[in-house]
C-alpha positions as CSV (number, residue, x, y, z in Angstrom):
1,X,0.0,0.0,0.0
2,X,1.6,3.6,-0.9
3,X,1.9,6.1,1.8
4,X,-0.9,8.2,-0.4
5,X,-3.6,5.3,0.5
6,X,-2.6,4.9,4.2
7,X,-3.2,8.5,4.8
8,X,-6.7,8.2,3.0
9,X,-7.6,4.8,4.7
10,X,-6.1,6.8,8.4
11,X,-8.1,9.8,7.1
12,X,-11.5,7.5,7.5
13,X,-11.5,7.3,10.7
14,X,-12.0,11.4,10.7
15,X,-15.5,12.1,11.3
16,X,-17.2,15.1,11.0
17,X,-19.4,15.0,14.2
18,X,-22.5,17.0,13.2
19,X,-23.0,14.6,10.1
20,X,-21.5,11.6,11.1
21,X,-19.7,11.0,8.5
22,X,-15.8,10.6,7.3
23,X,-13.9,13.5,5.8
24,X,-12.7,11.4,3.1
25,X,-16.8,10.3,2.3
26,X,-17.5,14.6,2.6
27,X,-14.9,15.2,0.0
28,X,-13.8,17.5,2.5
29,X,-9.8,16.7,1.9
30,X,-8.5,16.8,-1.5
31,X,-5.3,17.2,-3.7
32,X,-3.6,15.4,-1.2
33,X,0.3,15.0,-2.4
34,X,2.2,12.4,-0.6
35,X,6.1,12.3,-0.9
36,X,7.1,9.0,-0.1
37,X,11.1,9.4,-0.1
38,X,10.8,12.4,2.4
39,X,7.6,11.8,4.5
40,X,6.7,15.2,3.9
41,X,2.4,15.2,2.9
42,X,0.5,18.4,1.8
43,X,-3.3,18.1,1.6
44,X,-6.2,20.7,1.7
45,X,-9.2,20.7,3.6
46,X,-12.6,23.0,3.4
47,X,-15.1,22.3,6.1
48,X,-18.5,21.5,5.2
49,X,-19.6,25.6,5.0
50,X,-17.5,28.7,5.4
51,X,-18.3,29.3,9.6
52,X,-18.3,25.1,10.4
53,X,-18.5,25.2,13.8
54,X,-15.7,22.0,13.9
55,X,-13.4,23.4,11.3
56,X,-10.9,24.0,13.4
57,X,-11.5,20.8,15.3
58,X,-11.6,19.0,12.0
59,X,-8.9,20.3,10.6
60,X,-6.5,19.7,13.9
61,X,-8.2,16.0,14.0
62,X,-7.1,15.3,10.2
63,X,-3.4,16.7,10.4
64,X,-2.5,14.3,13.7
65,X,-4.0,11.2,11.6
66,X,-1.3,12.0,9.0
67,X,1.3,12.4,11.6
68,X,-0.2,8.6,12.8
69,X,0.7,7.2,9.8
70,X,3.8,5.3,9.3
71,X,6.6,7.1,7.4
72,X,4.7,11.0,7.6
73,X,7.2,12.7,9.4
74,X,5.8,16.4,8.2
75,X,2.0,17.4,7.1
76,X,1.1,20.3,5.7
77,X,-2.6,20.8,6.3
78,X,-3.8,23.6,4.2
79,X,-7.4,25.4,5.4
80,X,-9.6,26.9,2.7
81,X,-13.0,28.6,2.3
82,X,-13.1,29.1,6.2
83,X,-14.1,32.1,8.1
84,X,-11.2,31.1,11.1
85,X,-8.7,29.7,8.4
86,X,-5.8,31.7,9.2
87,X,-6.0,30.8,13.3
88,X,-6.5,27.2,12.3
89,X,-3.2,27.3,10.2
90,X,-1.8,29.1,13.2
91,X,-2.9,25.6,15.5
92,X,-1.7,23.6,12.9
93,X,1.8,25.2,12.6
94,X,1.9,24.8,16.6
95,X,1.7,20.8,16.2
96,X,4.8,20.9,14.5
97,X,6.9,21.7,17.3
C-alpha cells in the first residue's frame, strides 16, 4: 500500500461529528500530495460551510492522523473557504513543534 492510501484509509476514521460522516466520504480533503522518499504530505481541507463550527477541530483531527501514519514525518494541512482559516493554520503550525 503507498503512503498516499494509508493516509486516505487513516483519514477515514476522521468524522465530522455534526454529520457523522468521514472527511474522506465529505470530499472534504482533496489534492492530497504524498512524498514517499521524504515523508513530507501536503493536503487541503474545506469544512463543510464557510463558519463550520468544527473546522478547526476538524482540521487539527485530520493533520494528527497523517502524523499517525507510518513514514509521515511532516504534514502540511492547508485550510480553505473558512471564516477562522488563518487561526486554524496558526494551531496547525503549533503541532509541528
Amino acid at each position: 500500500m503507498s503512503l498516499k492510501e494509508k493516509i486516505i484509509e487513516k483519514l477515514k476514521n476522521v468524522y465530522d461529528p455534526e454529520l457523522k460522516e468521514d472527511v474522506v466520504s465529505l470530499k472534504l480533503v482533496y489534492d492530497l500530495e504524498a512524498d514517499e522518499e521524504n515523508g513530507v504530505v501536503n493536503i487541503k481541507f474545506k469544512p463543510t460551510v464557510e463558519n463550520c463550527p468544527v473546522g478547526l477541530q476538524l482540521s487539527i483531527a485530520i493533520k494528527k492522523a497523517i502524523l499517525a501514519v507510518e513514514g509521515v514525518k511532516k504534514a502540511n494541512v492547508k485550510v480553505e473557504n473558512f471564516i477562522w482559516a488563518k487561526e486554524a493554520e496558526e494551531f496547525l503550525k503549533a503541532l509541528d513543534n
